[in-house]
RODO-2510 file (C-alpha; in nm, 4 decimals, decimal comma):
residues 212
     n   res          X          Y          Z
     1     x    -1,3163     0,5267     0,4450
     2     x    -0,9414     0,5943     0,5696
     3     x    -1,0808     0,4177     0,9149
     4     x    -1,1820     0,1249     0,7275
     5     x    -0,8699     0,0818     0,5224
     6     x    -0,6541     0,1531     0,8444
     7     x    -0,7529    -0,1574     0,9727
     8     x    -0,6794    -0,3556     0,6829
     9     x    -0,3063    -0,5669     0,7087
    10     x    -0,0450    -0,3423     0,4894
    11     x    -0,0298    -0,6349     0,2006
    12     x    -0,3849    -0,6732     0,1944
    13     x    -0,4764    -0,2866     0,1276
    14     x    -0,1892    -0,2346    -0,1341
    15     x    -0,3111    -0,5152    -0,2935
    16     x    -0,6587    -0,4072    -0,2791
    17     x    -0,6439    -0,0505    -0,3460
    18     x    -0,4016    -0,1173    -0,6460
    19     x    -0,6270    -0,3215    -0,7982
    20     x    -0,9178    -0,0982    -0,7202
    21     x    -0,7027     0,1679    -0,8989
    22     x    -0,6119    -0,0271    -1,2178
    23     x    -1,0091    -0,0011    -1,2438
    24     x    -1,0927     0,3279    -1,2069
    25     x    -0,8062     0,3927    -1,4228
    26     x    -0,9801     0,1620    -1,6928
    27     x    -1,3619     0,2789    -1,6727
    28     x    -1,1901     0,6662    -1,7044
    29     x    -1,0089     0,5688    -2,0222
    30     x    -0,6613     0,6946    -1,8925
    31     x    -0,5129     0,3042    -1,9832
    32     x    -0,6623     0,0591    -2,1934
    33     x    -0,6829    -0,3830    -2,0373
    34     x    -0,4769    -0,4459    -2,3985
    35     x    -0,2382    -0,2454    -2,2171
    36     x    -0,2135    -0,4297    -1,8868
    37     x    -0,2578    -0,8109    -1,9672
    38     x     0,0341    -1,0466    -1,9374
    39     x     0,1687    -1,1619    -2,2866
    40     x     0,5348    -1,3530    -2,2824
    41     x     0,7036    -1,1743    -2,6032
    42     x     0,5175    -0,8427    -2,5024
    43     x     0,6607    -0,8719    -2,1499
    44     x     1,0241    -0,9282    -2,2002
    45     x     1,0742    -0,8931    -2,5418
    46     x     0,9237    -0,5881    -2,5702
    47     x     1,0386    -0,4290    -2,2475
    48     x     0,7130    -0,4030    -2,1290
    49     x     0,7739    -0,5062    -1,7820
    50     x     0,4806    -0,3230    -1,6329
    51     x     0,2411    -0,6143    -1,7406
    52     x     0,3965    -0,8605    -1,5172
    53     x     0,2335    -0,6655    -1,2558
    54     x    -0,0929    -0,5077    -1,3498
    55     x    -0,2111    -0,8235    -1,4841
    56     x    -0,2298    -0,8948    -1,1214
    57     x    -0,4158    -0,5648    -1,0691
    58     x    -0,7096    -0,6093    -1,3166
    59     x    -0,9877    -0,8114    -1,2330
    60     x    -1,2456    -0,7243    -1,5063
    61     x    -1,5066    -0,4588    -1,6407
    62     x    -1,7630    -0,3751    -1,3194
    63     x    -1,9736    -0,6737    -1,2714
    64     x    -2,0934    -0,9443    -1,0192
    65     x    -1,8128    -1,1714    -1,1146
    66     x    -1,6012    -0,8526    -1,0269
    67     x    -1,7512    -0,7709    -0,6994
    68     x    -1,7579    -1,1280    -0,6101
    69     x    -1,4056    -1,2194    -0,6341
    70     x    -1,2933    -0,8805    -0,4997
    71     x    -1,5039    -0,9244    -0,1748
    72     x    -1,3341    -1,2820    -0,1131
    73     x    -1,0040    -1,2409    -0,1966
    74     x    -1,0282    -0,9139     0,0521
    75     x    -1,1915    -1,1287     0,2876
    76     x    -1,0129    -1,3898     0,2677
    77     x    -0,6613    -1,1965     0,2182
    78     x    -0,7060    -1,0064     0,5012
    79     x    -0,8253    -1,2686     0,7351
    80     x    -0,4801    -1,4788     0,6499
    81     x    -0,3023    -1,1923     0,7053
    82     x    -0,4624    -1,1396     1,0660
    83     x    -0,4101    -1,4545     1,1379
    84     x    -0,1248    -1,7234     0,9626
    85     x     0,1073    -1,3805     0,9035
    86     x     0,0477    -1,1634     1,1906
    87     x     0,2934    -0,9416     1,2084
    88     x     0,4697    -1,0730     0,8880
    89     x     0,4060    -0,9227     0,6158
    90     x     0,7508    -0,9785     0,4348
    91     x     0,6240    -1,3732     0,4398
    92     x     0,2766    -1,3001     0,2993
    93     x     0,4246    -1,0759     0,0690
    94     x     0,6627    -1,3741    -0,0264
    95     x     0,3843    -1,6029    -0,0575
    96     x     0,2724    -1,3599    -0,3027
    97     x     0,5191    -1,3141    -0,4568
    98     x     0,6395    -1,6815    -0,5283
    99     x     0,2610    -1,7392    -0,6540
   100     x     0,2916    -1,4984    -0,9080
   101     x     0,5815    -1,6253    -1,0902
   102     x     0,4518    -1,9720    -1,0891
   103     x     0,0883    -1,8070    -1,2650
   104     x     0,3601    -1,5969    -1,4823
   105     x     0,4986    -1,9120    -1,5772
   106     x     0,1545    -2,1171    -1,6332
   107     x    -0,0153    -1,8497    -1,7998
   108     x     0,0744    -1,9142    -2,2013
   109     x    -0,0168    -2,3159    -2,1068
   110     x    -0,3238    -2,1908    -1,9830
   111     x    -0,3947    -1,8818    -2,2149
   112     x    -0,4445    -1,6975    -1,8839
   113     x    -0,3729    -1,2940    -2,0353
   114     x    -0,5281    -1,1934    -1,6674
   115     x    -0,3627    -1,3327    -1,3520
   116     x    -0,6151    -1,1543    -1,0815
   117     x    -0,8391    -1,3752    -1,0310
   118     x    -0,6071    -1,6975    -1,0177
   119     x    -0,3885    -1,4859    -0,7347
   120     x    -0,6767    -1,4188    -0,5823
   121     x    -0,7583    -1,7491    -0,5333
   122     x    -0,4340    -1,8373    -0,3419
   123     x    -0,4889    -1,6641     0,0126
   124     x    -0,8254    -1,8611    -0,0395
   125     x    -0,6934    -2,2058    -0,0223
   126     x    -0,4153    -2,1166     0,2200
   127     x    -0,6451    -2,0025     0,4762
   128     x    -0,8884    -2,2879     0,3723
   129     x    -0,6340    -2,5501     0,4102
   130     x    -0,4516    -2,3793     0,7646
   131     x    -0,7829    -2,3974     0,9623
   132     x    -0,9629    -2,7426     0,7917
   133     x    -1,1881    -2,7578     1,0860
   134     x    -1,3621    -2,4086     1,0333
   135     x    -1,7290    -2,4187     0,9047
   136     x    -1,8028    -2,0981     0,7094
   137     x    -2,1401    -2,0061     0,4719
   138     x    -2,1107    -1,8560     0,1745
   139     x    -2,4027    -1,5872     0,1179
   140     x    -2,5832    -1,7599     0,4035
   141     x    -2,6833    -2,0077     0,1830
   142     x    -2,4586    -2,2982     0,2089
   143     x    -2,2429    -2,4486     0,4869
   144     x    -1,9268    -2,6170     0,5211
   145     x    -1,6337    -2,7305     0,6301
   146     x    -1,3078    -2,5083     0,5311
   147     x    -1,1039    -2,7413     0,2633
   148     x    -1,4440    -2,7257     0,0830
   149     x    -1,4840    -2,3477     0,0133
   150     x    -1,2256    -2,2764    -0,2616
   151     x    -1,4048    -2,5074    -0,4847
   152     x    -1,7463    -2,4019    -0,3704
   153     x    -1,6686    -2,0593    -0,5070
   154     x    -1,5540    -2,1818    -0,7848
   155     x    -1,8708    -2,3381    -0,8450
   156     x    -2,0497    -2,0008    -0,7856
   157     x    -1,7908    -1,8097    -0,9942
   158     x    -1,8605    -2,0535    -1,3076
   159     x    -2,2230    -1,9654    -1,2900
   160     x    -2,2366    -1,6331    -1,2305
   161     x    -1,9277    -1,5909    -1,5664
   162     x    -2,0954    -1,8711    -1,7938
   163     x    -1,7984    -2,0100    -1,9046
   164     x    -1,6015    -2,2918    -1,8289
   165     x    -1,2554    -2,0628    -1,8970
   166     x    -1,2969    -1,8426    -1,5636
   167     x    -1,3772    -2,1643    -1,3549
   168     x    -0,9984    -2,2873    -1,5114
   169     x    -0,8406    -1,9952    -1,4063
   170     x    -0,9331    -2,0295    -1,0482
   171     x    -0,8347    -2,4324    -1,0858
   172     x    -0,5113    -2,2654    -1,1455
   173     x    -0,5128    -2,0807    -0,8825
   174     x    -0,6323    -2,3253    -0,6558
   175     x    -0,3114    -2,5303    -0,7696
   176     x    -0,0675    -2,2940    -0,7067
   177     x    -0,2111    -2,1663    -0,3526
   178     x    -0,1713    -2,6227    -0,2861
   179     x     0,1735    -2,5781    -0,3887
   180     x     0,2517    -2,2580    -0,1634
   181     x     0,0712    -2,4778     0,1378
   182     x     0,2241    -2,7530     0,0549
   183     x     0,5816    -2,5983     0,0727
   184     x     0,5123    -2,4372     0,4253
   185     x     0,3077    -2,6873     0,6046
   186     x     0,4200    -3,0057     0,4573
   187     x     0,7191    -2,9858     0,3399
   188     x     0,8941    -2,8147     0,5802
   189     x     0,7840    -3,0189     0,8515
   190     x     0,8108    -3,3710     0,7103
   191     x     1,0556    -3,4167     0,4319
   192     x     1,2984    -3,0802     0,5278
   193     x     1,2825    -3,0264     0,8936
   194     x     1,2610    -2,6723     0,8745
   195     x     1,2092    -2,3508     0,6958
   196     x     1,3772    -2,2807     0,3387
   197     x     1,3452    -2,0331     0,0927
   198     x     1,0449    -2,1600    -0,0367
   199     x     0,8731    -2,1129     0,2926
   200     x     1,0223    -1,7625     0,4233
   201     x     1,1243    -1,4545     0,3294
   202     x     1,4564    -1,3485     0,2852
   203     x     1,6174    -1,1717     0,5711
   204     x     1,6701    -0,8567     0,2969
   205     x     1,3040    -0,8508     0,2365
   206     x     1,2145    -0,8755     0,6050
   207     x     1,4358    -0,5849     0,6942
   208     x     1,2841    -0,3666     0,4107
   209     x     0,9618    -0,4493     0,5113
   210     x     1,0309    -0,3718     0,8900
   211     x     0,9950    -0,6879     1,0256
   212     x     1,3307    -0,7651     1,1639
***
């Protein structure tokens, strides 16, 4: 197990075993999920700052919709991290980072209490939209091009949750990874001319993190 996570990029695995964490720590009783959701007043007028964090860390009760959107956001997480952000994690982490105040900010439009799953969705339809050319299967069953797969699992995430409200959450998701592509890959290069805040890390953040 230590072998395994080894090889998993530094953002990816704190991410992951965080979240995996949050879990255990639920299913033992040691913290109840009315503890850990994301509520404005609760947040910030309260002084509970802690819940603009784990209610990036909680993805749900054990179930399939649990296990699904764990193994593709690690997947998919860790392959953009390998690849887009190789040896930079301060600007993945800043990716993340930028993500999640824009879902902190949607969330009372959206009633969104849990922001996992939407975040999780992000990495997803970065790496979907920085290699458009890539054909990938999802459970062996169904094949296509890259741009296509965010929506795809969206699809699969709908009908394996029976509602319509998880399927919006990813939609949000989806949105907000369009906007963190959008500011890198599009805006940089064809309205700015080059890299701003929006699209790197600060220099502070990139020291602390060890990559300059």
């Amino acid at each position: 197990m230590e072998a395994w996570l080894a090889q998993i990029p530094p953002v990816t695995r704190a991410w992951l075993c965080l979240s995996v964490a949050t879990s255990l720590a639920v299913q033992c009783h040691l913290v109840a999920p009315l503890q850990l959701y994301f509520n404005f007043k609760l947040a910030f007028t309260n002084a509970q700052l802690w819940r603009t964090v784990t209610t990036f860390l909680y993805f749900g009760s054990p179930s399939l919709d649990l296990l699904f959107h764990l193994y593709f956001f690690m997947r998919y997480s860790r392959m953009l991290e390998e690849s887009s952000f190789a040896n930079r994690k301060a600007d993945y982490f800043w990716l993340l980072f930028l993500s999640s105040i824009m879902l902190l900010s949607l969330s009372p439009l959206f009633n969104l209490p849990f922001l996992s799953n939407p975040l999780a969705y992000v990495p997803v339809y970065f790496w979907s939209r920085r290699h458009p050319s890539t054909r990938v299967s999802i459970f062996g069953m169904f094949t296509m091009t890259a741009p296509y797969l965010p929506f795809a699992l969206i699809m699969f995430s709908w009908a394996l949750s029976g509602t319509w409200h998880a399927a919006a959450a990813d939609l949000v998701g989806c949105a907000v990874g369009h906007v963190g592509w959008f500011a890198r890959d599009v805006w940089t290069r064809e309205m700015i001319g080059g890299r701003t805040i929006l699209s790197e890390a600060p220099d502070s953040l990139k020291r602390l993190m060890g990559d300059i």
